[in-house]
NULO-543099 format. One record per residue: residue in one letter; x, y, z of N, C-alpha, C in turn. Coordinates in steps of 0.05 Angstrom, whole numbers, padded with zeros to 5 digits, always signed. Last residue first. Example, Ala and Ser with C-alpha at 12.3 -4.5 7.8 and 13.67 -1.06 7.14 Angstrom:
// NULO-543099
s+00257-00045+00142+00273-00021+00143+00258+00001+00157
a+00264-00114+00156+00246-00090+00156+00264-00066+00156
This chain:
// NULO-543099
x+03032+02535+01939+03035+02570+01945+03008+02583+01930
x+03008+02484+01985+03016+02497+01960+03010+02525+01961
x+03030+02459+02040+03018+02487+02029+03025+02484+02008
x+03055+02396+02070+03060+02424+02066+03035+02437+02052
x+03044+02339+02064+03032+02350+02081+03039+02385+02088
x+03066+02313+02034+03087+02309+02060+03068+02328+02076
x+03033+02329+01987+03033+02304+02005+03044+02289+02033
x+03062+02372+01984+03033+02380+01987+03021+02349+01997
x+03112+02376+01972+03101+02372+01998+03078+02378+01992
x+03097+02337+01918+03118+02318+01948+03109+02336+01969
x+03071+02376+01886+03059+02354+01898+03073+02335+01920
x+03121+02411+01882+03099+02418+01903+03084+02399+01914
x+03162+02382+01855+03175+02394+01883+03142+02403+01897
x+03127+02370+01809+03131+02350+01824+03136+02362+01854
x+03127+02430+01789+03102+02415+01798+03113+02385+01816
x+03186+02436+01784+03169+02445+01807+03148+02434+01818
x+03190+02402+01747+03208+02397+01772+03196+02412+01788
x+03171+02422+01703+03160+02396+01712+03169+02396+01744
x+03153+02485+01715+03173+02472+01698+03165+02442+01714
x+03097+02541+01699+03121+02519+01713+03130+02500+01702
x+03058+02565+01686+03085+02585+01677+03114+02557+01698
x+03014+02554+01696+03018+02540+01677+03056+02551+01667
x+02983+02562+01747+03008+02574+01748+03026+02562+01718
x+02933+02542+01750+02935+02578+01739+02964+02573+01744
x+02949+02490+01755+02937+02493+01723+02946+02527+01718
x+02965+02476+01797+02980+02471+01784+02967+02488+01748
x+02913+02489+01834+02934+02508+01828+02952+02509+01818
x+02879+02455+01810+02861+02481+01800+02897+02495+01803
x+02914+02416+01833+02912+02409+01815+02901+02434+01789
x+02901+02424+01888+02926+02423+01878+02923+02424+01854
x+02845+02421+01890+02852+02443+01898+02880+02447+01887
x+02841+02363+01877+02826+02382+01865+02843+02412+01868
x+02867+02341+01926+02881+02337+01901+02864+02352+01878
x+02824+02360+01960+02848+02374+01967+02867+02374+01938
x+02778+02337+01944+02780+02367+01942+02809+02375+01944
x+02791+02273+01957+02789+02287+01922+02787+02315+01930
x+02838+02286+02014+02817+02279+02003+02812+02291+01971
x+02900+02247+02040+02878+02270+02036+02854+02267+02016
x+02921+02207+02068+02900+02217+02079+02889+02240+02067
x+02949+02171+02029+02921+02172+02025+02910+02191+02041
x+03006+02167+02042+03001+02189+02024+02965+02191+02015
x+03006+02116+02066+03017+02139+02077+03009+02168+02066
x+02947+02079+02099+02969+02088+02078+02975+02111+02077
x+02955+02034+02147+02945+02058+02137+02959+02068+02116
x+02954+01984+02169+02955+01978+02149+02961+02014+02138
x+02950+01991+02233+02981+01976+02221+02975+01985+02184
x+02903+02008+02239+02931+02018+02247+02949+02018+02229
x+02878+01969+02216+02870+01988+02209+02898+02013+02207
x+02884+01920+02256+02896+01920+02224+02897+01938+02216
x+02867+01953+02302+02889+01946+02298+02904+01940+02278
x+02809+01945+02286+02826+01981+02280+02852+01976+02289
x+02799+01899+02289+02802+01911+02260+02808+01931+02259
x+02802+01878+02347+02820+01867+02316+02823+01888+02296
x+02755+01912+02356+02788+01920+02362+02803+01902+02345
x+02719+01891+02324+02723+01915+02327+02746+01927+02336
x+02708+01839+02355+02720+01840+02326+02726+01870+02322
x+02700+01861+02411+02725+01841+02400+02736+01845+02374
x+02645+01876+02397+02672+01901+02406+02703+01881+02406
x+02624+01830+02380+02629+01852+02360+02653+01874+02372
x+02628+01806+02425+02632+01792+02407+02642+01812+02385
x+02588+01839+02457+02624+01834+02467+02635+01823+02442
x+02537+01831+02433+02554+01856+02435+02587+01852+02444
x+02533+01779+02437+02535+01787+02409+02551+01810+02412
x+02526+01772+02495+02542+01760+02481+02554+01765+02450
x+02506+01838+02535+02504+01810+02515+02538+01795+02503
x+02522+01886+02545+02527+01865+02575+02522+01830+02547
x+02498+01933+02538+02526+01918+02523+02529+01896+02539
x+02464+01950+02583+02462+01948+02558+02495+01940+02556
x+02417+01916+02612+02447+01934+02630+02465+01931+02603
x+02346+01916+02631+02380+01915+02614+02403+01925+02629
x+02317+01914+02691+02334+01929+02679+02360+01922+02654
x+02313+01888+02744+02306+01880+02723+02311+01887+02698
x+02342+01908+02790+02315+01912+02794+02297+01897+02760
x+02390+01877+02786+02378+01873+02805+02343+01888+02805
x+02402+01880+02711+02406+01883+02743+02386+01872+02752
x+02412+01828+02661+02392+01846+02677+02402+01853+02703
x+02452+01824+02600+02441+01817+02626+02429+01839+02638
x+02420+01808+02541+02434+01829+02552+02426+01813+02581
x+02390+01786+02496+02410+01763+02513+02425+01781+02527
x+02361+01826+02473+02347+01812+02491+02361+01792+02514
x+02391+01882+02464+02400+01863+02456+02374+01846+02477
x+02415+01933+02459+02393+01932+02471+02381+01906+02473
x+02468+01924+02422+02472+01931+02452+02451+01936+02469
x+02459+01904+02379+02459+01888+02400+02460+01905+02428
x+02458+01950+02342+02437+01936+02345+02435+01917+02369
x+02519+01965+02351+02493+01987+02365+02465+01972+02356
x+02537+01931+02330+02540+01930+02355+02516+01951+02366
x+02534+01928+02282+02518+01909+02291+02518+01908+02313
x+02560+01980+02265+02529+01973+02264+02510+01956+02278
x+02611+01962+02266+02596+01984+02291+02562+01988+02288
x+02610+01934+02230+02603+01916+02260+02605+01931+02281
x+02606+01964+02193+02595+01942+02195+02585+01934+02222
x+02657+01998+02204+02626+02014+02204+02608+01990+02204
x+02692+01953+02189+02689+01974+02212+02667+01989+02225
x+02687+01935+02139+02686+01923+02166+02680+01937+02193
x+02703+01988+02110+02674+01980+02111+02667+01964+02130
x+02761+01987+02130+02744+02009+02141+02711+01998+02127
x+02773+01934+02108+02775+01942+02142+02755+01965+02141
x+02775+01946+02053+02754+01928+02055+02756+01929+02090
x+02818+01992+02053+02787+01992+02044+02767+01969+02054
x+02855+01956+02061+02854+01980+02086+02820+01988+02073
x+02839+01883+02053+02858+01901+02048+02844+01931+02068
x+02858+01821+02097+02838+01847+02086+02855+01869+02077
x+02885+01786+02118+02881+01783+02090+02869+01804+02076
x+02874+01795+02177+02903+01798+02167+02901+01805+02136
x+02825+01774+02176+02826+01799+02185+02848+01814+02171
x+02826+01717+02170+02815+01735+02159+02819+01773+02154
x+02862+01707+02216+02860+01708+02188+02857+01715+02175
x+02820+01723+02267+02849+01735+02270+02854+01734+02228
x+02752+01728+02236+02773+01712+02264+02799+01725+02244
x+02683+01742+02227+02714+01737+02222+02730+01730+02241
x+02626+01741+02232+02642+01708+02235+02675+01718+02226
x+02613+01792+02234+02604+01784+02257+02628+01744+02253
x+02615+01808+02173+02634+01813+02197+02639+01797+02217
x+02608+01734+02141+02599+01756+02144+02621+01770+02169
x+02648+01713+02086+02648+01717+02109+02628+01744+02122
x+02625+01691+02027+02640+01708+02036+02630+01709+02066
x+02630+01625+01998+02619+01661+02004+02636+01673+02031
x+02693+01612+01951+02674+01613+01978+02650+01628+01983
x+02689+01628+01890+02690+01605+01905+02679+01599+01934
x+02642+01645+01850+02659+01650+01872+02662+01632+01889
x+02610+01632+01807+02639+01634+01804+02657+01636+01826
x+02550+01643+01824+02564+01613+01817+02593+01609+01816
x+02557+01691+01838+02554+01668+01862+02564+01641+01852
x+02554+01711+01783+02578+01715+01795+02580+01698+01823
x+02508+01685+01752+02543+01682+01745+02562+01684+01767
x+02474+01721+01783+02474+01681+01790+02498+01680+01779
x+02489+01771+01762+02492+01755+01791+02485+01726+01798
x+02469+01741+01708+02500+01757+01718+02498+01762+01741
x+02418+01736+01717+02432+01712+01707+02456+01730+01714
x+02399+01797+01740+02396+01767+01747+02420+01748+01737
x+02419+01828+01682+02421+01834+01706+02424+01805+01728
x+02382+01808+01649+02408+01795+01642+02421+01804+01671
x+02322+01823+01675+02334+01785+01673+02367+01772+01668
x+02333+01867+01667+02331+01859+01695+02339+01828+01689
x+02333+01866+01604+02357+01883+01629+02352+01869+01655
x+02284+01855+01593+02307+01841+01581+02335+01842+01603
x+02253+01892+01622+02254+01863+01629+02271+01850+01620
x+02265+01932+01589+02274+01942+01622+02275+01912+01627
x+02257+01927+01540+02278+01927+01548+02287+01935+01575
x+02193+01915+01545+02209+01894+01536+02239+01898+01537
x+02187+01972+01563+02174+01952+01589+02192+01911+01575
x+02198+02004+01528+02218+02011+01544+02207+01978+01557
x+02178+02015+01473+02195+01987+01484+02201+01987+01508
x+02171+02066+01474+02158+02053+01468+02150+02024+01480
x+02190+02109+01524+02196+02094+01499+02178+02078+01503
x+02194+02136+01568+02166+02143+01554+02170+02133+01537
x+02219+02130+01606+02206+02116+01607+02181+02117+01587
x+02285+02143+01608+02266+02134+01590+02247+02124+01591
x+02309+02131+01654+02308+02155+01656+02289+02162+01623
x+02319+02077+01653+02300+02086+01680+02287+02114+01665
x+02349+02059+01619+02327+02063+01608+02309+02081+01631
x+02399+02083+01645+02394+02094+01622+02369+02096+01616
x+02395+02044+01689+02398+02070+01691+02389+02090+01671
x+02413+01997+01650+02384+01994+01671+02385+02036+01666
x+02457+01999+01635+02435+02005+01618+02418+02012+01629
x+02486+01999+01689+02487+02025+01670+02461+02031+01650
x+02474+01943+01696+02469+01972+01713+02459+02000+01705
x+02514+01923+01657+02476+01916+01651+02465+01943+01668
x+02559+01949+01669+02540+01958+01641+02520+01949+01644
x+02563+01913+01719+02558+01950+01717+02550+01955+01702
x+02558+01866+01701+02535+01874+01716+02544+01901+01717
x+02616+01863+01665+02585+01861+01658+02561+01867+01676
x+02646+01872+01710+02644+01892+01691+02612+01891+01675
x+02635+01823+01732+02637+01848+01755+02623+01863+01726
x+02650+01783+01692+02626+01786+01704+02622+01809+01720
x+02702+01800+01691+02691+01801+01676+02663+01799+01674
x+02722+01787+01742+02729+01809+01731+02707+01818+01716
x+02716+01720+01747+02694+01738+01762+02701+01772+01753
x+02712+01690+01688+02729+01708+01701+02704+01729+01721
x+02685+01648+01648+02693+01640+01673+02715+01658+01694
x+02685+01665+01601+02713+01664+01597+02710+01650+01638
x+02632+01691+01592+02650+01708+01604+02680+01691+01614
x+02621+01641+01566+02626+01659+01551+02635+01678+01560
x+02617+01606+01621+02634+01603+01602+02640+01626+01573
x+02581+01639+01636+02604+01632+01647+02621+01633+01644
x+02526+01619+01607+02533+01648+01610+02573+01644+01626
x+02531+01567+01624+02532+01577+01589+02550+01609+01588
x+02512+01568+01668+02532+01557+01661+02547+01559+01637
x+02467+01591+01658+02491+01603+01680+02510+01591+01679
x+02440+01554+01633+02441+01580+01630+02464+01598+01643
x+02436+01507+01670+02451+01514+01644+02458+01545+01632
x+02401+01530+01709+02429+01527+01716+02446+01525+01690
């Protein structure tokens, strides 16, 4: 625990800063993976996994609450989420619903028979599930629906037409976001 306490304090006690540090330890990891014929590699893969370790013990130690799983959110919570952290919610507890819906606490017809979604867990999840494509609704952003190919594609066509003046390129990207054709 000193150790993590130590470690903490030299990241300044900023969960930012701990984030960043476990991607570079990541990163290294990655690097050596692809080295395995070094010498050292087995004293710097273990160095890495251990700093790895202690910087996720940093970062549980730093965070204040844990974190809510899907299945326990309520109205609050929900509100507080941003449109990214909804759509992972989303696919979440469509997950957990297609695990429940064969569910053992399912009720049984008359000949004995699941009678699938019929559980407690499963209603539970299609509850939280409509909460969240209601935030989902409400939250959407206006100029996000297109995708890295499309702003790729604008971007390959802003380049061959290098013969343009700023005001155009802007006049295309407005409708190419309003949802028009670039020429």
């Amino acid at each position: 625990m000193t150790a993590v306490i130590a470690k903490a304090a030299e990241l300044n006690n900023n969960l930012g800063e701990v984030q960043k540090a476990i991607k570079a330890c990541a990163s290294t990891k990655c690097r050596l993976k692809k080295q395995p014929g070094r010498a050292d590699y087995q004293t710097l893969m273990t160095a890495c996994l251990q700093e790895e370790q202690l910087l996720k013990n940093v970062k549980s130690y730093l965070a204040q609450e844990p974190k809510k799983t899907v299945m326990h959110l309520d109205a609050d919570d929900i509100s507080a989420m941003s449109y990214d952290e909804i759509v992972r919610a989303i696919r979440s507890v469509q997950s957990k619903k297609t695990h429940t819906k064969w569910s053992d606490d399912c009720e049984r017809d008359e000949d004995g028979n699941f009678i699938p979604g019929s559980g407690p867990a499963y209603k539970e999840a299609c509850r939280i599930e409509q909460m969240l494509i209601d935030r989902k609704l409400e939250l959407k952003p206006n100029a996000a629906g297109f995708s890295k190919a499309s702003l790729r594609e604008l971007i390959d066509t802003l380049r061959v037409c290098s013969d343009l003046d700023v005001t155009t390129c802007l006049d295309r990207i407005e409708a190419f976001i309003n949802g028009g054709e670039t020429e």
